[in-house]
N, C-alpha and C positions, 0 to 999 in steps of 0.2 A: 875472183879475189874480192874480200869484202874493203870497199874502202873508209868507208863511216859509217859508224852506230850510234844512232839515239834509242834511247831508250825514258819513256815518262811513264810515270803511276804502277809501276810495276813491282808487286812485293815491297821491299824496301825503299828501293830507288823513286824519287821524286821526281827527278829529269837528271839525265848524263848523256853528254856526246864525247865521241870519245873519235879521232879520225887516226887512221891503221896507213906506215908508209909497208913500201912492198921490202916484203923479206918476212924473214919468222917474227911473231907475235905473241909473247908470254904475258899472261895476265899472274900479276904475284903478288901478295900482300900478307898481312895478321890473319889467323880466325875470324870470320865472322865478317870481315870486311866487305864480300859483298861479292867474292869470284865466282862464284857457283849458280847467284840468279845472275849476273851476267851471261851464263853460258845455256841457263835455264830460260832466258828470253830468247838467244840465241836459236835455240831449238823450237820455241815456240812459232818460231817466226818462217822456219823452214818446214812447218806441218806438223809440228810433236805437240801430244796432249796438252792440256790447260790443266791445273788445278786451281781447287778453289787457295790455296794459300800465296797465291799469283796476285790475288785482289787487294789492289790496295785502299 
């Protein structure tokens, strides 16, 4: 179970921690708000490709 994520310099994000209580976990917002490199770090961090639009 993931309990906290930080995340700095990554794509958009600058630094975010973010701490997960146990049970389901929905990440929700507008467009563009930022759901998608959240999940795109996510992935990075358990073995998935890098791209260059990763750098920030």
């Amino acid at each position: 179970m993931l309990a906290e994520l930080s995340i700095k310099n990554f794509a958009i994000i600058e630094s975010l921690s973010v701490s997960f209580d146990k049970g389901l976990t929905v990440l929700t917002g507008e467009t563009g708000a930022g759901k998608s490199i959240i999940i795109d770090a996510i992935q990075l961090l358990i073995g998935g490709r890098g791209s260059a639009e990763f750098v920030r």
